[in-house]
C-alpha positions as CSV (number, residue, x, y, z in Angstrom):
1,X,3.1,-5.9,1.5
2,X,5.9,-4.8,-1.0
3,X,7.7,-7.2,-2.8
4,X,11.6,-7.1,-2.4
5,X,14.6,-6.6,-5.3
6,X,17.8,-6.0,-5.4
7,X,20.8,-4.5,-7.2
8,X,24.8,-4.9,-6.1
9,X,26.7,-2.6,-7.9
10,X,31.1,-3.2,-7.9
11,X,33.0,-0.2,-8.9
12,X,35.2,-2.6,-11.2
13,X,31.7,-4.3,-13.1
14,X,32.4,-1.5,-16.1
15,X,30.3,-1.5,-19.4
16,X,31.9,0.9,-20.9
17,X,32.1,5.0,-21.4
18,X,28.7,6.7,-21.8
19,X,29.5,8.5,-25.0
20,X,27.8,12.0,-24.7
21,X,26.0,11.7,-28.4
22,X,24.0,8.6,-27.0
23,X,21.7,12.4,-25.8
24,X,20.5,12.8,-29.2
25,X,17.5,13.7,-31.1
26,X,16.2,13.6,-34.9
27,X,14.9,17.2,-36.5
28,X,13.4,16.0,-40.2
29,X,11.4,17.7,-42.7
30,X,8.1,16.7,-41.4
31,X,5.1,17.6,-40.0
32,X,5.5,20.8,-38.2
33,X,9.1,19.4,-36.5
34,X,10.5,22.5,-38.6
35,X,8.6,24.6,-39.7
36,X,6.6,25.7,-36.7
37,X,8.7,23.7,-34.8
38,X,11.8,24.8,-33.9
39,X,11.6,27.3,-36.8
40,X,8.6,29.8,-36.8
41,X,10.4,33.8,-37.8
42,X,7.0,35.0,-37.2
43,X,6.3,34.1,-33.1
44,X,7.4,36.7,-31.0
45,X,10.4,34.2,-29.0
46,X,12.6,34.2,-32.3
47,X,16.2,35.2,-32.1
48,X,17.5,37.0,-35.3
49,X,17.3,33.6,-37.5
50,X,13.9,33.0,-37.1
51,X,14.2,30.1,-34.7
52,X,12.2,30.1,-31.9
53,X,14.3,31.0,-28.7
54,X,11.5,28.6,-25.8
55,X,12.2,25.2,-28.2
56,X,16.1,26.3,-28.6
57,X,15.9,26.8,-24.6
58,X,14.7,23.4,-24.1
59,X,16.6,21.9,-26.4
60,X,19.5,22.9,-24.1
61,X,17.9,21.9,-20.9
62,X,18.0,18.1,-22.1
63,X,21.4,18.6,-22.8
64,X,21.2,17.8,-26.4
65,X,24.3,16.7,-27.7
66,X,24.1,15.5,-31.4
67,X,21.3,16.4,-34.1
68,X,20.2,13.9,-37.2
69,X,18.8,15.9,-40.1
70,X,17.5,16.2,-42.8
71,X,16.0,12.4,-42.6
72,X,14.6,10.3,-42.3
73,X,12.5,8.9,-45.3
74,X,12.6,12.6,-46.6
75,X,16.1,12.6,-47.6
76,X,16.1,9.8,-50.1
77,X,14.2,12.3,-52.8
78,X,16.2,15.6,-50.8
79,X,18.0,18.0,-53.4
80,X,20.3,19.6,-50.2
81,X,21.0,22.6,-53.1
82,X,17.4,23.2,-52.8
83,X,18.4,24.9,-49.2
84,X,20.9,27.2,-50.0
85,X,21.0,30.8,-51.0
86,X,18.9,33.7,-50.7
87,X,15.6,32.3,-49.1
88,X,13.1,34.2,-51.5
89,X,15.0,32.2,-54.4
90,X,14.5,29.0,-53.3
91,X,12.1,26.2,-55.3
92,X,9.0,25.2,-53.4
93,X,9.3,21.2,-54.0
94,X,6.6,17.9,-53.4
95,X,8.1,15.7,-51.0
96,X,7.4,12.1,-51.8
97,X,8.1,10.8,-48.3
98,X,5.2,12.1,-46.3
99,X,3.0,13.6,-49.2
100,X,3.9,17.4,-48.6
101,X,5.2,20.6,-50.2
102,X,8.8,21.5,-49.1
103,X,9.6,25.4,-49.3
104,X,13.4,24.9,-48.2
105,X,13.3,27.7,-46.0
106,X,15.7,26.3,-43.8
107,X,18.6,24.4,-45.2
108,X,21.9,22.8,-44.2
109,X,23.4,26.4,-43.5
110,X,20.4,27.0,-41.0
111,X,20.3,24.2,-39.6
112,X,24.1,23.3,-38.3
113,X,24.0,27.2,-37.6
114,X,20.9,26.2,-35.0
115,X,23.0,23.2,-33.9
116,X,25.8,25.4,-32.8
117,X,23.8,28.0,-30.9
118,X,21.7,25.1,-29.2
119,X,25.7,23.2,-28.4
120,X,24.8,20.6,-30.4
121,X,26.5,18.3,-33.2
122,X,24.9,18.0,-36.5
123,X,24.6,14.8,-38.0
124,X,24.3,14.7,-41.5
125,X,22.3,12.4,-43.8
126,X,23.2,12.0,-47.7
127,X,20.3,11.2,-50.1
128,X,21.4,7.6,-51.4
129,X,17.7,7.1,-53.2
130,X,17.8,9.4,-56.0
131,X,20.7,10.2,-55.8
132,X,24.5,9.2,-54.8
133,X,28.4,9.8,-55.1
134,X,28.5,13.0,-56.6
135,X,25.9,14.8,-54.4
136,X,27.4,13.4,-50.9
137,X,30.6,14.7,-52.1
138,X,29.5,18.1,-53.5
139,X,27.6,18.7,-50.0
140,X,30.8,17.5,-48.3
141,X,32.5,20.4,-49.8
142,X,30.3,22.9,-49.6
143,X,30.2,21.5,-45.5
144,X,33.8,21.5,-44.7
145,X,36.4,22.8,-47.1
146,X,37.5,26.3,-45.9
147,X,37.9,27.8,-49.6
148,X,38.8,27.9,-52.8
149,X,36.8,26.0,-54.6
150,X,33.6,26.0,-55.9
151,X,30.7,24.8,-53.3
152,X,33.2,26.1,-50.9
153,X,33.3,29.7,-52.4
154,X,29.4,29.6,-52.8
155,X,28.9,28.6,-49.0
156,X,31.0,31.8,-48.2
157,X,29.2,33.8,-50.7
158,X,25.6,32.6,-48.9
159,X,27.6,33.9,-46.1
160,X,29.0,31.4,-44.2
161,X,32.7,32.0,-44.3
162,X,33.9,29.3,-41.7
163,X,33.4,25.8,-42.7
164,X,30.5,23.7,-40.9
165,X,33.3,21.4,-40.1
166,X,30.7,18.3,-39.8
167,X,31.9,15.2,-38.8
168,X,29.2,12.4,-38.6
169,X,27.7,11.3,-41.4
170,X,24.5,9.1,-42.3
171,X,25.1,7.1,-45.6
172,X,21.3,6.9,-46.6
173,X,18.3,6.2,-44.6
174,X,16.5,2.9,-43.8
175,X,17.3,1.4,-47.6
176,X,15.6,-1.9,-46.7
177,X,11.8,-0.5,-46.9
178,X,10.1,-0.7,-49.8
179,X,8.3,2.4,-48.6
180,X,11.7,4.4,-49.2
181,X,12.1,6.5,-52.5
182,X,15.3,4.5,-53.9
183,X,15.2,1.4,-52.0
184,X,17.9,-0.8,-52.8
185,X,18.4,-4.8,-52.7
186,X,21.8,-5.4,-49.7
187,X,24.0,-5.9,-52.6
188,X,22.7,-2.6,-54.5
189,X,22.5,-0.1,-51.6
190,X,26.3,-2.4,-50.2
191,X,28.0,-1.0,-53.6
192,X,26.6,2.4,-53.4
193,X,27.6,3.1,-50.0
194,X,30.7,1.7,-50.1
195,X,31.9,3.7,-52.7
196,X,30.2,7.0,-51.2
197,X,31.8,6.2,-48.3
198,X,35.2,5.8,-50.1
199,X,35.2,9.0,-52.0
200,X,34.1,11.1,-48.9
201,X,36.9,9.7,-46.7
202,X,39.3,10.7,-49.8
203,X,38.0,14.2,-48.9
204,X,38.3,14.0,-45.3
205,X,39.6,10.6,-43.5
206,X,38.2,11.5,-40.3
207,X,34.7,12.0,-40.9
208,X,32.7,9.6,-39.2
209,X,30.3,7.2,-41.7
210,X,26.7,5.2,-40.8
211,X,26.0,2.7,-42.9
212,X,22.5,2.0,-42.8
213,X,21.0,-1.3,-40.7
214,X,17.1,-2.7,-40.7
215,X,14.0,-0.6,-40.4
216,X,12.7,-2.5,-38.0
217,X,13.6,-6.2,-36.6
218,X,10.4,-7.7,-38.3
219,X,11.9,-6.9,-42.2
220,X,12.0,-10.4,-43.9
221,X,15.7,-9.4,-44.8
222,X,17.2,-9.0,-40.9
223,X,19.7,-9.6,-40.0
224,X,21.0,-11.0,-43.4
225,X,20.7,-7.1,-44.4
226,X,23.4,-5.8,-41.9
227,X,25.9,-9.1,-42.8
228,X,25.3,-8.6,-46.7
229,X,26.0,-4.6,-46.6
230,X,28.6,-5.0,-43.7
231,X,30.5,-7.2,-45.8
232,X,30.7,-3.9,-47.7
233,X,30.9,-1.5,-46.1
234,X,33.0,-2.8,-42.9
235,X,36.1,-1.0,-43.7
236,X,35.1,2.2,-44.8
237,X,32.3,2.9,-42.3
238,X,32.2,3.3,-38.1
239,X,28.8,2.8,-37.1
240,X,25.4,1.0,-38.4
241,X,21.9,2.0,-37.7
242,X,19.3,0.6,-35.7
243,X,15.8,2.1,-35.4
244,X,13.0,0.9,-33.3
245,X,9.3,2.3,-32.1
246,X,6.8,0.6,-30.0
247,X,3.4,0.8,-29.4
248,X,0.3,-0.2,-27.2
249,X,-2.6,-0.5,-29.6
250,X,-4.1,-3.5,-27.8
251,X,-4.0,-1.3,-24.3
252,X,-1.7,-3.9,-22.4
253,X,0.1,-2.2,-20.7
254,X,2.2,-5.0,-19.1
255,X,3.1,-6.4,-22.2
256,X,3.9,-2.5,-23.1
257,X,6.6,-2.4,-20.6
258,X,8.3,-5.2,-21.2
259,X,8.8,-4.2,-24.6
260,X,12.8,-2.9,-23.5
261,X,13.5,-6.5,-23.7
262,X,13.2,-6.8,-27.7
263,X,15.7,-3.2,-27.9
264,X,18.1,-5.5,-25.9
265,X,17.8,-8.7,-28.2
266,X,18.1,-6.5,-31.4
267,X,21.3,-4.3,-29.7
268,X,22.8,-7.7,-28.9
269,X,22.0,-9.1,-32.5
270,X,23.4,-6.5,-34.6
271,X,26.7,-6.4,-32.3
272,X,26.8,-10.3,-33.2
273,X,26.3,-10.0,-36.9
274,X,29.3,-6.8,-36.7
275,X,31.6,-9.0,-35.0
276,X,31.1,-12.0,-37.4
277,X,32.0,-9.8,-40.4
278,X,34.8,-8.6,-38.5
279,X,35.8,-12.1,-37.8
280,X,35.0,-13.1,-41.4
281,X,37.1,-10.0,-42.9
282,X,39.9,-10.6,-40.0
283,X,38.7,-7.3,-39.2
284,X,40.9,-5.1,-36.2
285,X,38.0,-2.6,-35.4
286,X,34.6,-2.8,-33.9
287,X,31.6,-1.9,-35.8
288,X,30.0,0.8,-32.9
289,X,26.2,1.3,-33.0
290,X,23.9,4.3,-34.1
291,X,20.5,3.7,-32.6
292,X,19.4,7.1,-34.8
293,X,15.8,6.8,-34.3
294,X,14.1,6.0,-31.2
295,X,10.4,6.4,-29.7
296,X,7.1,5.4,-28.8
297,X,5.0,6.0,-31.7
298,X,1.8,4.7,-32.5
299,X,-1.0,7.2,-31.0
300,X,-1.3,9.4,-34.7
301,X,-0.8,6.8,-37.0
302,X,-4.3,6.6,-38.4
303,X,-5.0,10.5,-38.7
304,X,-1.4,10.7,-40.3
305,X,-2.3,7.7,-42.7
306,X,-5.7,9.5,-43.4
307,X,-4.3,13.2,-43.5
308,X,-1.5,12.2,-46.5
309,X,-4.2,10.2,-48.2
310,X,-7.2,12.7,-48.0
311,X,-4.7,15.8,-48.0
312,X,-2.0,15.5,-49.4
313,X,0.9,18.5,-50.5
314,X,0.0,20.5,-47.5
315,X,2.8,22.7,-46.4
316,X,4.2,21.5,-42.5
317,X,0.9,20.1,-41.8
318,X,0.2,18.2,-38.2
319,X,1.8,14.9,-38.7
320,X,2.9,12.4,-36.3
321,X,1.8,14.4,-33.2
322,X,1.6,11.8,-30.9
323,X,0.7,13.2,-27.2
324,X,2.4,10.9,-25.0
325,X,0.8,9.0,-21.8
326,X,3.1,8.7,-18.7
327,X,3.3,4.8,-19.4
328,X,4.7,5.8,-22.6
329,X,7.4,8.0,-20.4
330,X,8.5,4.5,-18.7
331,X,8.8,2.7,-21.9
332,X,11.3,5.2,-22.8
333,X,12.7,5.1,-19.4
334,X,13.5,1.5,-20.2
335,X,14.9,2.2,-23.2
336,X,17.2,4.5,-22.2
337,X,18.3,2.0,-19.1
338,X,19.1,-0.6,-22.1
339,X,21.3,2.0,-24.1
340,X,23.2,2.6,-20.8
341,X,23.5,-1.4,-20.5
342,X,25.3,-1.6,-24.1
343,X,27.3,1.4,-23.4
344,X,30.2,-0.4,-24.8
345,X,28.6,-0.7,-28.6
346,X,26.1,1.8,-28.8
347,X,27.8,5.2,-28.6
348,X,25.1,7.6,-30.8
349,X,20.9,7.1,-29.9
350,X,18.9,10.1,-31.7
351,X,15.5,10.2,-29.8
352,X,12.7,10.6,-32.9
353,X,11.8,13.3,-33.1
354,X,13.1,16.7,-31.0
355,X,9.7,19.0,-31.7
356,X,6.2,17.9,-32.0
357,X,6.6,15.2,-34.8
358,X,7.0,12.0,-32.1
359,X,8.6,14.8,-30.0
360,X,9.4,15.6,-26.0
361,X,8.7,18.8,-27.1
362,X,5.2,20.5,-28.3
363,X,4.7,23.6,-29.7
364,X,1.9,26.2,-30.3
365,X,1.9,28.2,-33.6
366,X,2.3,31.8,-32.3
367,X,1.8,30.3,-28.8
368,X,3.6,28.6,-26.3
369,X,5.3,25.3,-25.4
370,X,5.6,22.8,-23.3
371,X,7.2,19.2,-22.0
372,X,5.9,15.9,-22.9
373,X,6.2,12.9,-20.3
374,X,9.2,11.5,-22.3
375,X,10.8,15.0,-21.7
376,X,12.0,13.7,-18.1
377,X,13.7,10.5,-18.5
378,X,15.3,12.0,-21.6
379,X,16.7,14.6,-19.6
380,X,17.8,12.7,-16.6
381,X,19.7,10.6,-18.4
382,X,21.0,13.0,-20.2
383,X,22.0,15.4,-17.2
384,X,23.3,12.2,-14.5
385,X,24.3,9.5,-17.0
386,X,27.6,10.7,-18.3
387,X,30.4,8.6,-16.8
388,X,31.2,5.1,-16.8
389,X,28.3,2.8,-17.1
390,X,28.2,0.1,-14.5
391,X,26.9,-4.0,-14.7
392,X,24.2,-4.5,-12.3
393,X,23.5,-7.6,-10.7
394,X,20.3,-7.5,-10.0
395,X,17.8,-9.8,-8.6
396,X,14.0,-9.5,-9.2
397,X,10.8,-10.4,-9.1
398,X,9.1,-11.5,-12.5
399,X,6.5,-11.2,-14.3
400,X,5.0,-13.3,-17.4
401,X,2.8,-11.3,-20.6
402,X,1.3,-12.7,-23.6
403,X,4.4,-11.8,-26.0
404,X,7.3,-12.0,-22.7
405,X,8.1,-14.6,-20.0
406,X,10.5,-13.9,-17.1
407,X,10.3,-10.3,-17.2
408,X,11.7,-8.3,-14.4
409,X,9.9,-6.0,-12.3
410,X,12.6,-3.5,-11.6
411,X,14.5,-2.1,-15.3
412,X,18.1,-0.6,-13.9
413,X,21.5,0.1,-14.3
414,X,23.8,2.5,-12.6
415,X,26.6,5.3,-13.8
416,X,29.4,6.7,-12.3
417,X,30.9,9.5,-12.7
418,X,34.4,9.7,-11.1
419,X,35.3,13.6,-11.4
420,X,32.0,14.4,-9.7
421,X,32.4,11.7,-7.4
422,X,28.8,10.9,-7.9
423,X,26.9,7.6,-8.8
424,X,23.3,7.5,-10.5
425,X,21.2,4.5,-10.5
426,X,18.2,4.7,-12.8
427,X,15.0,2.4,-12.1
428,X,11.9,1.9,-13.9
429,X,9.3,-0.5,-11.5
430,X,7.1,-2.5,-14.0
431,X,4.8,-3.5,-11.4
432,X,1.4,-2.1,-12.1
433,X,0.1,-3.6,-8.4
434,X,2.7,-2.2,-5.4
435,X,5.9,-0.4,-4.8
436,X,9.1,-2.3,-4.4
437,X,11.7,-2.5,-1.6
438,X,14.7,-1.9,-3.5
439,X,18.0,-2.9,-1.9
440,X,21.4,-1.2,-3.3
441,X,24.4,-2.9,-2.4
442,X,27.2,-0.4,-3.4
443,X,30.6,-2.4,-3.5
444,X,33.5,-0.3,-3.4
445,X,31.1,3.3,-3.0
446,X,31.5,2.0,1.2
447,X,32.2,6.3,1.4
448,X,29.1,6.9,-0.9
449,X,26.2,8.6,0.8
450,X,22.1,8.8,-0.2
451,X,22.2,12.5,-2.1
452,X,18.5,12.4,-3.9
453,X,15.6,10.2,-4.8
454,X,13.9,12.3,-8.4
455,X,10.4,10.1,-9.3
456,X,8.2,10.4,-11.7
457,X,4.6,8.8,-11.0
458,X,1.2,9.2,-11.4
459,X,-2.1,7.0,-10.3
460,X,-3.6,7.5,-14.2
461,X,-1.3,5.3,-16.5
462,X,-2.9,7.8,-19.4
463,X,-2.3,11.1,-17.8
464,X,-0.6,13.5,-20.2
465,X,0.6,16.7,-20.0
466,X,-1.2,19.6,-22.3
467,X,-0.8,23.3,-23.0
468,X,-3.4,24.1,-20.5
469,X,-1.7,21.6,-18.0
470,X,1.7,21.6,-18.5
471,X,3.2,19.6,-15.2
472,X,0.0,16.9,-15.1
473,X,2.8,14.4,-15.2
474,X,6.3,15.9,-13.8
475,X,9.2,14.7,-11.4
476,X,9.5,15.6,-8.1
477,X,11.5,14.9,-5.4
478,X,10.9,12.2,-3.0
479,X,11.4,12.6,0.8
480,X,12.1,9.8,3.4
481,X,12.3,7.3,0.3
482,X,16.2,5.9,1.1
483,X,17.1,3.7,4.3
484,X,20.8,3.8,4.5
485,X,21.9,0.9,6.3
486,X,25.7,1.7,6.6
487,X,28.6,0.6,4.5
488,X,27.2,1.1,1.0
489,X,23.7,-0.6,1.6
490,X,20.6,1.4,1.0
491,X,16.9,0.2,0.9
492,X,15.0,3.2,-1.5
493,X,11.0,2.1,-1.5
494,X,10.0,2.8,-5.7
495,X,6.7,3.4,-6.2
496,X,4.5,1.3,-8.6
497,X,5.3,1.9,-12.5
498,X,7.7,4.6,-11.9
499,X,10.6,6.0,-13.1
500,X,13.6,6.9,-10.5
501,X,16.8,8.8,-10.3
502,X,18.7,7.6,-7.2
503,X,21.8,9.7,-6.6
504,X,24.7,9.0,-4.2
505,X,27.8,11.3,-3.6
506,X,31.3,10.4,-2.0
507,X,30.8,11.6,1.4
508,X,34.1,14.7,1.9
């Protein structure tokens, strides 16, 4: 027999607005997420740029809406002049981050050109390894400034007379790790980006600054790292990072699942460390949250470590190509149902990467394409999430692992979206054993009625989805699923370790 849960939902239970850049993704000089990636001017889908028109087509089907480049651990040895200019001119350099040869075929011009023809925002990391003030600001104005002066006049001589006009910027990248070219103590990498930060806000006070968090939660130095370059950086900055990946090397898949629960605790840390330095500084703004890379990651890591050992300087060779399990697709599921739960904070979240490095995406060289499992909940948060995030009250059955106690079977939270008149409930059932009778009490939706029930599922926790079998592991829509029991309560049966899409619509 099915266990029972339930969820009641109050129109007035708000988080907050679901910013639209919390749909992001990560394109770094890596692997093959560029070169043979999104970029490839010899396949036959190319538009006129070189950039392959099936990866720019998916890009827009998940709807998205912001783009981190150029790192990553590769920008903290990046010379962005390197990318500029005529193509056949530019150096050929060795990449310290991942052991490879950079040809700076595509460059910042290329790249926020790509970003506007996919409808998306760049987002803009500055090298604070090797480099610092100077550099951020001479990119700045060779970005933004219309004319006149001299990066400005050189952008318009490469041929780009309108200015990029970007407006988010990352002030380094993960300056805690010892493993980054240029890491920093909190008090070094503090100065530094403070007074980066201050000279590019003299150029343009409305840009918007990252200053960078922890790696990871387990760094020695978190979350002393965030209140040491807070203390900072507070006034000068809008967002920190956070970055996060999970695994399942040990194959326990409950434990897997549960893992959601440490994004939670780390979103709710960081907000408590920002909020102390705003209390300590008798600050008037809140420090929002850039959760700027994201993923399940752990399936390539020992080719990768091999293949930059054994081989290193390789140009765009196969790195981090994890092919992703449909349990990996309801890890991210949950993931994405805790962003939406801290909708308040967390207003940018750049899934890492967008093409075949850690990616939704995969790609063929000269060949074709095709959607990971993470492609779907990715996408259906992105396409029914926009709106006003909702508090659920939810009450479940639990489940104990050897790292988590009280765990909850059913992972949810709800979105409404007030022009469309629609409401979206996203689920993820843990339960490896039996569905779940799930009952929705809708309070103050009384006019709401059951629109669509979109699951994705599958009996083989490994299935994946391949070249030669692209839609192994795809949504469909479920039939007969939803009991409505009048007056805004609804009893929707989810499957065992799935992921769901529940949409209601005010009834005209």
């Amino acid at each position: 027999m099915a266990q029972k849960a339930k969820v009641t939902l109050e129109r007035s239970y708000t988080i907050g607005e679901v910013d639209k850049k919390m749909f992001g993704s990560f394109v770094e000089h890596l692997g093959r997420g560029i070169y043979n990636g999104i970029y490839e001017p010899t396949h036959k889908e190319t538009d006129e740029y070189g950039f392959r028109k099936d990866v720019a087509e998916l890009a827009k089907e998940l709807g998205i809406s912001v783009v981190r480049y150029p790192g990553g651990n590769f920008v903290s040895s990046y010379r962005w002049e390197d990318g500029i200019g005529p193509v056949e001119l530019r150096p050929k350099r060795l990449d310290l981050a991942w052991r490879t040869l950079e040809t700076n075929e595509v460059g910042i011009n290329e790249f926020a050109s790509w970003c506007k023809r996919i409808g998306a925002e760049p987002m803009i990391a500055v090298n604070l390894g090797t480099r610092g003030i100077e550099a951020a600001l001479d990119l700045l104005e060779y970005c933004n400034h219309p004319g006149g002066t001299y990066w400005s006049d050189l952008r318009i001589q490469h041929g780009y007379r309108d200015p990029h006009n970007i407006k988010i910027w990352c002030l380094g990248n993960e300056m805690d790790g010892d493993w980054q070219v240029g890491h920093k103590t909190p008090m070094e990498y503090g100065r530094l980006a403070v007074e980066t930060a201050r000279a590019m806000k003299r150029f343009d006070p409305d840009i918007q600054l990252v200053s960078c968090g922890s790696s990871h939660t387990f760094m020695d130095t978190f979350p002393e790292w965030e209140a040491e370059t807070l203390s900072h950086t507070y006034d000068v900055v809008d967002y920190i990072s956070l970055h996060q990946y999970f695994g399942n090397e040990d194959g326990d898949t409950a434990n897997f699942l549960a893992r959601s629960l440490e994004t939670d605790h780390f979103i709710k840390t960081v907000i408590a460390v920002c909020d102390y330095i705003k209390a300590k500084k008798r600050g008037k703004k809140d420090i929002m949250l850039s959760f700027d890379e994201w993923n399940v990651w752990y399936h390539s890591k020992t080719h990768d470590d091999n293949e930059m050992k054994d081989n290193p300087w390789q140009t765009s060779p196969s790195l981090l190509e994890d092919i992703y399990t449909f349990e990996d697709a309801l890890v991210v599921g949950c993931m994405l149902i805790t962003f939406l739960k801290h909708a308040d904070r967390l207003k940018i979240a750049c899934m890492a990467q967008l093409v075949n490095v850690i990616a939704p995406i995969m790609t063929q060289k000269g060949g074709g394409v095709y959607r990971q499992t993470i492609f779907y909940p990715l996408l259906h948060t992105s396409k029914f999430g926009r709106g006003t995030a909702l508090r659920p009250i939810v009450d479940s059955p639990k489940y104990d692992t050897k790292d988590y106690t009280d765990v909850p079977y059913i992972e949810t939270v709800a979105v409404m979206n007030e022009e469309a008149e629609e409401l979206t409930l996203f689920a993820v059932n843990r339960s490896l054993d039996e569905p779940i009778n799930f009952a929705c009490c809708l309070r103050g939706f009384e006019d709401y009625s059951f629109m669509e029930h979109i699951a994705l599922e599958s009996e083989d926790l490994k299935a994946v989805n391949t070249f030669t079998n692209p839609y192994a592991v795809a949504p469909y829509t479920r039939k007969d699923s939803c009991l409505n029991l009048g007056k805004g309560e609804f009893t929707i049966e989810l499957q065992k370790a799935s992921w769901n899409v529940i949409r209601f619509r005010k009834t005209n």
